[in-house]
C-alpha positions in Angstrom: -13.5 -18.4 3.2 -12.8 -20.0 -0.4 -13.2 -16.2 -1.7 -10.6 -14.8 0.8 -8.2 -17.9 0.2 -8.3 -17.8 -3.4 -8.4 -13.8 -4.4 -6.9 -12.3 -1.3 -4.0 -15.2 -1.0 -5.2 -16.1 2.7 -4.7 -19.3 4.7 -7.9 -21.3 6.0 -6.8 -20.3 9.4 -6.2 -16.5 7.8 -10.0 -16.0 6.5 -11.4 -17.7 9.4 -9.7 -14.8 11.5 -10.5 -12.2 9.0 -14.2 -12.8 9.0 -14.5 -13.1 12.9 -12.8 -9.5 12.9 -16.3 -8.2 11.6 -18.3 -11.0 13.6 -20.5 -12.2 10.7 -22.4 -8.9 9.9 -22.3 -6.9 7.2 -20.9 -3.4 7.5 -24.4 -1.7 8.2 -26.2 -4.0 10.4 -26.4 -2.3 14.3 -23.4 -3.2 16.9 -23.7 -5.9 18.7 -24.4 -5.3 22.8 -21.3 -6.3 24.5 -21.4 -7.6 27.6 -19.2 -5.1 30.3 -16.7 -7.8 32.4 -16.9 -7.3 35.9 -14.9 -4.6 37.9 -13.1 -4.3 34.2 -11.7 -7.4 33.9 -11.7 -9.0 30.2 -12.2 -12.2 30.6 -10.9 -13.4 27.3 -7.6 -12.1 27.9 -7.4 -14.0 31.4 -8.0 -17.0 29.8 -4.9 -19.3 29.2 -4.1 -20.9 26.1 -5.2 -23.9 25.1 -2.3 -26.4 26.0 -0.7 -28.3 22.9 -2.5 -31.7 21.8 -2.2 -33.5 19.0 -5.0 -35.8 17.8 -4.0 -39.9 18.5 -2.7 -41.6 15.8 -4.5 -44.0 13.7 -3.2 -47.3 13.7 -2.8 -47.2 9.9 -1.8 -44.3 7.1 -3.5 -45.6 4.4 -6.1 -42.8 4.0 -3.4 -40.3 4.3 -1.3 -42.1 1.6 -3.7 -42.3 0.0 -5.0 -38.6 -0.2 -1.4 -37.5 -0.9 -1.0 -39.7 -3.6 -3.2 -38.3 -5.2 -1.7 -35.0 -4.7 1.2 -36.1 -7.0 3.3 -36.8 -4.1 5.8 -39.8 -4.4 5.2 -42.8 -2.6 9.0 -42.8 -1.2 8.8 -39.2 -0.3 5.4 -40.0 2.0 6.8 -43.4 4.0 9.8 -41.2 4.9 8.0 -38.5 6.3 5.7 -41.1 8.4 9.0 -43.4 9.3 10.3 -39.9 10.7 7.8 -39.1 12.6 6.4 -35.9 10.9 3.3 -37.2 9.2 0.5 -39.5 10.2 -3.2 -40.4 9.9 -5.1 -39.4 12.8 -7.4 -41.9 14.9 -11.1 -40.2 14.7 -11.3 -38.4 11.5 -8.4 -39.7 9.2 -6.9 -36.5 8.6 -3.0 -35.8 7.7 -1.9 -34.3 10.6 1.8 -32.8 9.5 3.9 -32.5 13.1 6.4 -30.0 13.7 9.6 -30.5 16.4 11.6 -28.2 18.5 15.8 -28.5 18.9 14.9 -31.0 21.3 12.4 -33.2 19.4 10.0 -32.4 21.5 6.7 -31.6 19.2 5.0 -28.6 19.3 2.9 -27.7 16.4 0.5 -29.9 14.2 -0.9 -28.8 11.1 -4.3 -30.8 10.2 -6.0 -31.2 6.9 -8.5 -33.5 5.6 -7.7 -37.1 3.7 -10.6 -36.2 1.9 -10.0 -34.7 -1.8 -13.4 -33.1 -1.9 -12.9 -31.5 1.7 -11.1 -27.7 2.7 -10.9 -28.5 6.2 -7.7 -27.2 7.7 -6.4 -25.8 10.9 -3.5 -25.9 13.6 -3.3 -28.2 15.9 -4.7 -26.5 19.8 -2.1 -25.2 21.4 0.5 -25.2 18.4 3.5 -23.1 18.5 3.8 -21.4 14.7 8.2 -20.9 15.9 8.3 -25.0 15.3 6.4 -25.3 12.0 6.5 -28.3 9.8 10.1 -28.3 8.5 12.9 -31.2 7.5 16.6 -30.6 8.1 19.0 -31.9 6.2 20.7 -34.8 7.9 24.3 -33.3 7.6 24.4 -29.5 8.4 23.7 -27.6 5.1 23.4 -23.9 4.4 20.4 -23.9 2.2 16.7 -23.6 3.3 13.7 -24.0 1.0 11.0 -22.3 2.5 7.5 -22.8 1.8 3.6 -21.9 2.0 2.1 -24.6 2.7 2.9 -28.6 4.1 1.8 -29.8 0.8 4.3 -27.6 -0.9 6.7 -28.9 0.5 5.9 -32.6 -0.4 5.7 -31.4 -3.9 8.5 -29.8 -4.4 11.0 -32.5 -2.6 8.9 -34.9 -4.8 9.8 -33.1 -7.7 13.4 -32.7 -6.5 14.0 -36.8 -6.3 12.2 -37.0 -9.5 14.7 -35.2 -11.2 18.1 -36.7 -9.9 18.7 -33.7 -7.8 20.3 -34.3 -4.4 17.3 -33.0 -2.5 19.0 -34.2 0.8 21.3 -31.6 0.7 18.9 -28.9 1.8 16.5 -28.3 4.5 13.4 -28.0 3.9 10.4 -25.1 6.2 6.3 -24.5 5.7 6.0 -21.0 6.9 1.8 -22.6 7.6 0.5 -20.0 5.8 0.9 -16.5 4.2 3.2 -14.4 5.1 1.9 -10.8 5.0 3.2 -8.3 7.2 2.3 -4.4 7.9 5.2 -2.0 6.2 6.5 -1.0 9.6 6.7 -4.4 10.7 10.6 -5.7 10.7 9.6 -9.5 11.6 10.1 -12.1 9.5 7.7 -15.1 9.6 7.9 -16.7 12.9 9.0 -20.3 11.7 11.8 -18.5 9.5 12.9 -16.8 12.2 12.8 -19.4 14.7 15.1 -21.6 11.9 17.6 -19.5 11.3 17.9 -18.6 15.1 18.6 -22.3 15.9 20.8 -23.2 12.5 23.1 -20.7 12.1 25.2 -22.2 9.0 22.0 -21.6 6.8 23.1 -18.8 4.2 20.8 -19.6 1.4 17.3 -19.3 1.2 15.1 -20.7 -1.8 11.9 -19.4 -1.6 9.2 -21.3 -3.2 6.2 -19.3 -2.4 2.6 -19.2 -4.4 3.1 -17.4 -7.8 0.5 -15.6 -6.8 0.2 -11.9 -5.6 0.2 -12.9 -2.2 3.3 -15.4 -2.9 5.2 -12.4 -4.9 4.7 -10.0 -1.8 5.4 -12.1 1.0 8.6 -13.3 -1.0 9.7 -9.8 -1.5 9.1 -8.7 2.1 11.1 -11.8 3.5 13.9 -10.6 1.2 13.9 -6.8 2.8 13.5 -8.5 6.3 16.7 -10.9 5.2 20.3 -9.3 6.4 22.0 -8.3 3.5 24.8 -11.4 4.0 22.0 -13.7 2.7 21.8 -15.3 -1.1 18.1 -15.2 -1.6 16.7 -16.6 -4.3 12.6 -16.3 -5.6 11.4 -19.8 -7.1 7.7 -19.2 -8.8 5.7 -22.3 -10.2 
């Protein structure tokens, strides 16, 4: 998994997926038997998904502010995010758990990663909708979006923003929750992009600050080919 993430650009979720596609076994080890489902139904398929929960909340942050201090993350920048709702510490395991909100403010996807520094653990919340990714808007209506890998990203960069006098309030700020890697004849952009602009229609401008990576430098140039040409889009390596 650390292999896949760090060479091949994927998220945890991403190599996870990957190495279930070849179900543990290397190439030349014998098929598994496969079970035939009865009267040719497949089960998995009739299974409904997993209905949305997010873990409880703990009834303190302080190993998530904690963690993300750490992280280089500013102190102010944290206690806003957990005052509006869109971070916390979860009850069982202390993990951040980064909370994502429809039109309505409704929430309906959770992103969760480990407090712990020496610790990969990450994953979606069950049931999370990837449309309603972690995302800030900008309290008045703005068109500029900064789009995002990762949460964390996202910290950082509006971190580094405030850091540097600039009016980071302005803007609105989307984690795309992973890579963004689509197949050549695939027109879609990333689902939380997508989902954004649908429901903001002033945005016009889109920074993205994607891994400068090979993954990062793909992903950035396919969401500028999916992008109608009307867009300013502007490409923002580390």
């Amino acid at each position: 998994i650390t292999f896949l993430q760090r060479f091949c650009g994927k998220s945890f979720p991403e190599a996870v997926e990957y190495l279930l596609d070849y179900h543990g076994w290397a190439r030349d080890s014998p098929a598994p038997q496969k079970s035939v489902p009865s009267k040719g139904q497949d089960r998995q398929k009739d299974e409904p998904p997993p209905p949305f929960a997010l873990p409880l909340p703990n009834t303190d942050q302080r190993r998530v502010f904690a963690y993300l201090q750490k992280r280089g993350i500013a102190p102010q920048v944290i206690r806003g995010f957990i005052q509006a709702g869109l971070l916390y510490e979860d009850a069982e395991h202390h993990n951040c758990v980064f909370v994502g909100f429809d039109g309505a403010g409704v929430p309906r996807y959770g992103f969760i990663r480990s407090s712990d520094p020496g610790s990969t653990f990450l994953r979606d919340a069950d049931g999370s909708d990837k449309r309603y990714a972690f995302h800030m808007a900008a309290k008045a209506p703005s068109d500029t979006l900064h789009v995002f890998e990762s949460a964390i990203d996202l910290l950082s960069y509006i971190t580094l923003a405030m850091e540097s006098g600039q009016p980071w309030q302005r803007a609105s700020y989307l984690s795309l929750s992973g890579v963004y890697a689509p197949a050549r004849d695939n027109p879609a952009l990333p689902m939380a992009l997508e989902q954004y602009l649908s429901t903001h229609p002033q945005v016009g401008k889109i920074i993205l600050c994607l891994d400068n990576d090979r993954g990062g430098h793909m992903a950035a140039a396919a969401i500028r080919e999916r992008l109608p040409p009307d867009f300013y889009v502007e490409a923002r390596f580390p």
